[in-house]
N, C-alpha and C positions, 0 to 999 in steps of 0.2 A: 656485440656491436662491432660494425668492421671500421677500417679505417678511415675511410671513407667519412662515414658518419662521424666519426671522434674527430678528424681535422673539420668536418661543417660546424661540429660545436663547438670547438677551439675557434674558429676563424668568428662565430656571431659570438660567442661570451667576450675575447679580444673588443667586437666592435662595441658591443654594448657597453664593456668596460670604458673606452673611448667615448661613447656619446655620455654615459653619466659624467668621467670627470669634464666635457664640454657643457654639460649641464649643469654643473655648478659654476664651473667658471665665468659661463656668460651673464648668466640672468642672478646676479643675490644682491638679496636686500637688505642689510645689515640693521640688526634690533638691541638696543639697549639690556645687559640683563647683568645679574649680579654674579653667576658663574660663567665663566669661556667669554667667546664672542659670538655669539648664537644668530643666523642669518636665514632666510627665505632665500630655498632653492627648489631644483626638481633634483635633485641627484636621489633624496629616497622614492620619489614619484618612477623613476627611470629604472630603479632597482626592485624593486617591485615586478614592474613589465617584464623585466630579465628575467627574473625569475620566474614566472609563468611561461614564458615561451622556455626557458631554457632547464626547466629544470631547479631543485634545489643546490647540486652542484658546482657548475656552471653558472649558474644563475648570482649564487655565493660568489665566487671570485670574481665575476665582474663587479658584482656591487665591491667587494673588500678592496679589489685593484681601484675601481675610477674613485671612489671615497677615498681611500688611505692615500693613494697619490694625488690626488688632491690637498687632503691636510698636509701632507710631507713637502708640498713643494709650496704651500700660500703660510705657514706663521703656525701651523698647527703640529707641529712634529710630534712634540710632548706629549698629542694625544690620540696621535695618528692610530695605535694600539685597539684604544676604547673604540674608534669609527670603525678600524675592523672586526672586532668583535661583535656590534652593536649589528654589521651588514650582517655577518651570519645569523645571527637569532631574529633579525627581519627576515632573510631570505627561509630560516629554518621554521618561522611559522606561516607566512606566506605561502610556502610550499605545502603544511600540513592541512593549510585551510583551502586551498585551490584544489587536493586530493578530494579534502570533505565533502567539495559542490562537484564529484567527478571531471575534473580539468573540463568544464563547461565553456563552452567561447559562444554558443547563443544565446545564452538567459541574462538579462543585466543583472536582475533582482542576486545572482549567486556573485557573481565578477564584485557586485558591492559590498556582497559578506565577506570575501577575500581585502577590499581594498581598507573596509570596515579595523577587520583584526589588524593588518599593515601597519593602520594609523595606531591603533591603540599602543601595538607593540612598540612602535619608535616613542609615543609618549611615555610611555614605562621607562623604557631603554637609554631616552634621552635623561629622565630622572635619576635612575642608576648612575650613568655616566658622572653627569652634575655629584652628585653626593661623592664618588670616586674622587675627583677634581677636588672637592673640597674637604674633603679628611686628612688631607697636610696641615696640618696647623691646627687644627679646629677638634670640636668633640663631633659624634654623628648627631644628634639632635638639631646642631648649627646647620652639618651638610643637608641633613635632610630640607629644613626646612628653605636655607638657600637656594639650594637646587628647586625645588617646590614654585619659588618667586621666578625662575629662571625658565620656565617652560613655555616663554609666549610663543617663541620662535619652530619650537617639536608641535606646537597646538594647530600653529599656524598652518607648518606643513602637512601636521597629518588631516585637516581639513582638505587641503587640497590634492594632499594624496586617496580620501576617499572620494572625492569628486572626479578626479582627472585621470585615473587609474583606469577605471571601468573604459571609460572614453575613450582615452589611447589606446587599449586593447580591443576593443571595437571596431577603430578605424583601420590598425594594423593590419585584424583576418580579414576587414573587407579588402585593403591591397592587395593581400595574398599570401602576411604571415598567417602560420597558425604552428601550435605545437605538435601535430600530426604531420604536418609540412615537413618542420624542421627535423623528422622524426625521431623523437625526446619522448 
């Protein structure tokens, strides 16, 4: 890879970085729940598309940078950690399943198996988290079931990240991204 290439992916992981933490910050809806403060955003929705145009490396620190600084800079520090761990095991099956369907950008029916796994994994991930958060104090049977109640908000989004996923990546290669483009 020359250099050339490594600054164009450096310069769109940087912007992606950028539009996820703008995508949280603009638009969330904050949800009542019994662990954190669990809210309706695109920033997994945004992290996802990174990843697919960019690769599972790239694609990773954009989602770990606009999330983690996100949590680090609105009330979330304490668990700023978890958000970036949780970006890579989204970006790291994301990536395995977008490989699965051959990094496809005209079929929907596969972009949905891809946005499909996405969603599953943040609700797992967002689970885990939860249960993490709650084994200060508590026995795991508590966290588990805690976190359990806590999942409107991981539900919510990964609804909308298997709906919205596919779509935005759609509309992007009809602009004129694509992963061949960006050559990734």
């Amino acid at each position: 890879m020359g250099r050339s290439e490594q600054l164009k992916k450096l310069v769109f992981a940087g912007l992606f970085a950028a539009i996820i933490f703008i995508g949280i910050s603009v638009i969330r809806i904050p949800l009542p729940a019994v662990v954190g403060r669990p809210f309706i955003h695109f920033g997994n929705i945004l992290t996802v598309v990174a990843v697919m145009f960019l690769g599972f490396g790239y694609g990773a620190a954009a989602g770990a940078i606009g999330l983690g600084l996100f949590d680090m800079l609105n009330g979330y520090a304490a668990t700023a950690w978890l958000t970036v761990i949780e970006a890579i095991i989204l970006a790291a099956m994301v990536s395995w399943s977008y490989r699965s369907v051959g990094n496809t950008e005209d079929q929907l029916v596969k972009l949905y198996w891809v946005s499909l796994v996405a969603g599953l994994t943040k609700i797992v991930t967002s689970w885990l988290t939860g249960v993490i958060e709650l084994m200060v104090g508590t026995t795991l049977q508590v966290a588990m079931i805690g976190s359990l109640t806590s999942l409107l908000a991981a539900t919510i989004n990964s609804v909308a990240c298997f709906i919205l996923v596919p779509l935005i990546y759609r509309v992007l290669v009809q602009v004129g991204f694509s992963r061949q483009r960006l050559s990734i």
